[in-house]
C-alpha positions, 0 to 999 in steps of 0.5 A, a space after each residue: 531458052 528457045 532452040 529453034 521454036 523448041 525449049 531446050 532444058 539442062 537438068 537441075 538440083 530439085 528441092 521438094 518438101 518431103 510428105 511421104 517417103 520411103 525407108 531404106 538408105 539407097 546407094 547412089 552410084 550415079 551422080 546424074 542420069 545422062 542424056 539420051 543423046 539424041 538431038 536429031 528433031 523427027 517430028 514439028 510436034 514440041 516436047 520430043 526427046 531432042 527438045 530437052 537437053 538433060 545432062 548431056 553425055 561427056 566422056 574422058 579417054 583416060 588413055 589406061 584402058 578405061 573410059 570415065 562417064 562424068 555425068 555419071 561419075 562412074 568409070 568403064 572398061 573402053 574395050 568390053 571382055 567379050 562373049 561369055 556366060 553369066 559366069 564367066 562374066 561375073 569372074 571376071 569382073 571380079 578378077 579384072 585389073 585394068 587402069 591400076 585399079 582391082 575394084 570392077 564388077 558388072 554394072 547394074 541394068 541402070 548403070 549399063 543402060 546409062 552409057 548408051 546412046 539412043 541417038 546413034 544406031 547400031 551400035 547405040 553407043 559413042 564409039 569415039 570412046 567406046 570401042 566398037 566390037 562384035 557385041 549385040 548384048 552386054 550383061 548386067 549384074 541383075 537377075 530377072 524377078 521371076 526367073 534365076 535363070 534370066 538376067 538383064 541385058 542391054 543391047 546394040 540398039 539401045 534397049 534393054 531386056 531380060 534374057 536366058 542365061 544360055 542365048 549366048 554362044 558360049 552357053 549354047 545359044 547363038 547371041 553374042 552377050 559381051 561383058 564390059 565392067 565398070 567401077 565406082 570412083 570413090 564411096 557412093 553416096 546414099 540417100 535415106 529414101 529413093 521416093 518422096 511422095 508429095 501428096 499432090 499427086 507427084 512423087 520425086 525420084 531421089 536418086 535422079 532428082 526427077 518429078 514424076 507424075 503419079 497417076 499416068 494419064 487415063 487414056 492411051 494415045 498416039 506418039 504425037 498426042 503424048 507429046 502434046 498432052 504432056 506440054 499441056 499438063 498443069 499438075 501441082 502448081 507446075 507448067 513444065 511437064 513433058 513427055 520422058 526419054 527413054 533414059 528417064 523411063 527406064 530409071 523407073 523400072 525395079 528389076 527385082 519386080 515384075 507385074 508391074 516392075 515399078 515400086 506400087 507404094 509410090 505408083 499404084 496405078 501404074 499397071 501393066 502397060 506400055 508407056 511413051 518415051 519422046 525418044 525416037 528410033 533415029 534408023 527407023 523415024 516411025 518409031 520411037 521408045 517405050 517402056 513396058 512394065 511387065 518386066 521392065 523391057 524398053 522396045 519401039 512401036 509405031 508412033 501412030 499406035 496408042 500408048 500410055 503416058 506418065 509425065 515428068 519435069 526436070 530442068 528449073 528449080 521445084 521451089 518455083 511454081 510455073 508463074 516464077 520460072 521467068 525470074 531463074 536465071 538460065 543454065 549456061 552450055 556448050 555445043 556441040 560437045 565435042 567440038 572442032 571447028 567452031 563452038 557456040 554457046 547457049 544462055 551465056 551472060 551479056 558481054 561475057 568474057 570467053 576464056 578456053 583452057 587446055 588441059 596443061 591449064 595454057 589459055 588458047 582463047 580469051 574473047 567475047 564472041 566465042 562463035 566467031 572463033 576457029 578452033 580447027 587447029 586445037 589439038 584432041 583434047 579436054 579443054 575447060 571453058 570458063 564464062 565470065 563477067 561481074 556477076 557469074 563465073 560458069 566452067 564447063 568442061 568440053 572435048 575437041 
C-alpha cells in the first residue's frame, strides 16, 4: 500500500524454516516490539523510518495508577517513583503496590526502551499517558557487561546507555535518573531459541519476529545511502529489506555483552561499529539514530557522516518470496490513533462496512465512509472499531 509515494508496512507473524538455532528457553515478556512512533517525513529518500509503520504504539489509561502497553502486553507505573539510587529503585519496585497488584519490578533495558517515543522530543515519551516529570534518565534492571558499577538507563531524548550508579543526585552526581515499574500481565511465554540462523545469510529474532541480514553491509555510508542500499537489497530470495529503526536495532543489543554487545554466534562479523537506524532526530532533522555496539548505547550523528549498515524485513508473510508478495492480502489500519475529529482508515475491503463501538460495547457509527464521519463529539475513550464484509472481519482497537 503506497503512502504518499512511500510504502507503509504493519509488522506480521513471520514462519521461517529453522537451520540453525540457539539453545536456551527465552522469556518473552513483550508480546510485539512497538513502533518508534515516528511519522514525521524528514527527507524525499524512500526507506526512512516514518515510511514503515510497525506495530504502532497504543496505550490504555487504567484509570488506578497504571498505564497498559498493548502492543507490548506489559503494564506501567503512569507516574514514575522519582529520583533515587539503583538501590532505592530496586526496593521499591519490590515493594510497590499500585493498581491492586504486589508484582512490579524495574524493566529490563529493552522493555524500558520500548515505551519511548522517538517522535516526540524532550521528552521522548507520550505524555498523554505518561506523566511528564522532572526525569532525564529512568533505571532499568540491567548491569553493564564490563562494570557492576554501571547500569542501563534510558533517557528523555529517546536513547539509551550505560551509566555510573552514582550520576544520580541521590548518589552524589548531578543527573536526575528516576525509576518507573512495570509488571508482566500474566505468565510470560517462552521460546526455545532466541536466533534461528537460516543459512543463507539471515537470521531470524524469535523474540520480535524479525529477519536480519547477517553480514552487514561491507562499506560505511551516508544516511541517505543507507536507505537507498537497504530498498535495494535482494538477499535470500526477498525484496523487501529496509533500513531499521532505532527500536529494532536497539533489540539486537546484549546488555550482558560488550565488544560487540550483540550474540557473535549468529552475527559474527558484526564488530565494533556504528550502525544507521532510518529513525530521525525529529528537533534536530540533520541527524538521525544509530547504534553503537561497543556497548550497546543508541546516540544520533550527521546524517551526512558515513555509518554501517545491517538490514531488516518485517511486515509480509516470510513463507512469500518477493515474486508472491502481491497475492498477500493487506493488514487493515487506522489513523491517526488517537483520533478526534475525523478517522481514516488504510487497506480497508471494498464496500466495507464500518461499525464504531464504545467501550460499554454501544454502536456510535455504522457506515461505509468512515472518513466522512465526525467524531468530535465522542467522549475520551477506547473505542472498537470493526471492518466488515462477506469476506473478512478485522477489529482494531483505537483512543479518542
Amino acid at each position: 500500500m503506497m503512502f504518499s509515494f512511500k510504502k507503509v508496512l504493519v509488522l506480521a507473524a513471520l514462519v521461517l524454516v529453522s537451520a540453525q538455532i540457539s539453545t536456551a528457553q527465552i522469556p518473552k515478556t513483550m508480546r510485539r516490539l512497538p513502533d518508534t512512533g515516528q511519522t514525521q517525513s524528514y527527507t524525499n529518500t524512500v526507506g526512512e523510518d516514518a515510511d514503515y509503520l510497525q506495530n504502532p504504539p497504543l496505550f490504555i489509561l487504567n484509570g488506578d495508577g497504571t498505564v497498559t502497553d498493548t502492543v507490548t502486553g506489559l503494564q506501567w507505573q503512569q507516574t514514575d517513583g522519582g529520583e533515587m539510587t539503583f538501590e532505592n529503585a530496586e526496593a521499591f519496585c519490590a515493594n510497590l503496590s499500585l493498581g491492586g497488584y504486589n508484582d512490579w519490578r524495574l524493566p529490563t533495558a529493552q522493555e524500558a526502551y520500548s515505551i519511548l517515543n522517538q517522535g516526540k522530543s524532550n521528552p521522548a515519551l507520550d505524555i498523554a499517558f505518561f506523566t511528564n516529570t522532572v526525569a532525564e534518565y529512568w533505571w532499568t534492571s540491567e548491569h553493564d557487561a564490563t562494570n557492576v558499577n554501571k547500569i542501563w538507563a534510558t533517557n528523555k531524548g529517546g536513547g539509551i546507555g550505560n551509566h555510573p550508579k552514582n550520576e544520580t543526585v541521590s548518589a552524589g552526581g548531578t543527573k536526575k535518573i528516576h525509576v518507573r515499574a512495570v509488571r508482566d500481565v500474566g505468565t510470560p511465554p517462552t521460546v526455545a531459541s532466541h536466533f534461528t540462523d537460516h543459512n543463507d545469510g539471515t537470521v531470524t529474532d524469535n523474540l520480535t519476529n524479525l529477519v536480519w541480514q547477517k553480514k552487514p553491509a561491507p562499506d560505511s555510508m551516508s544516511w541517505e545511502n543507507a536507505l537507498l542500499f537497504a530498498e535495494s537489497l535482494s538477499l535470500a530470495g526477498f525484496e523487501d529489506w529496509r533500513l531499521p529503526n532505532i527500536k529494532e536495532l536497539q533489540s539486537l543489543n546484549e546488555e550482558g555483552s560488550a565488544n560487540p554487545s550483540v550474540n557473535t554466534v549468529f552475527f559474527p562479523e558484526i564488530g565494533v561499529k556504528r550502525y544507521w537506524a532510518g529513525t530521525s532526530l525529529p528537533n534536530q532533522t540533520t541527524k538521525a539514530w544509530y547504534w553503537d555496539t561497543r556497548f550497546g548505547i543508541t546516540t544520533y550523528n550527521e546524517k551526512a557522516g558515513k555509518l554501517n549498515l545491517l538490514c531488516v524485513r518485517g511486515g509480509q508473510n516470510s513463507s512469500v518470496k518477493a515474486a508472491d508478495l502481491s497475492t498477500e492480502a493487506p493488514t487493515v489500519w487506522a489513523f491517526p490513533n488517537p483520533f478526534h475529529d475525523h478517522l481514516s482508515v488504510k487497506n480497508a475491503p471494498e464496500n466495507a462496512v464500518f461499525e464504531l463501538v464504545n467501550a460499554t460495547g454501544q454502536l456510535v457509527y455504522v457506515g461505509n465512509n468512515i472518513a466522512l464521519a465526525d467524531f468530535s463529539n465522542l467522549p475520551i475513550g477506547i473505542y472498537c472499531l470493526k471492518i466488515i464484509n462477506k469476506n473478512v472481519s478485522t477489529q482494531l482497537l483505537l483512543r479518542n
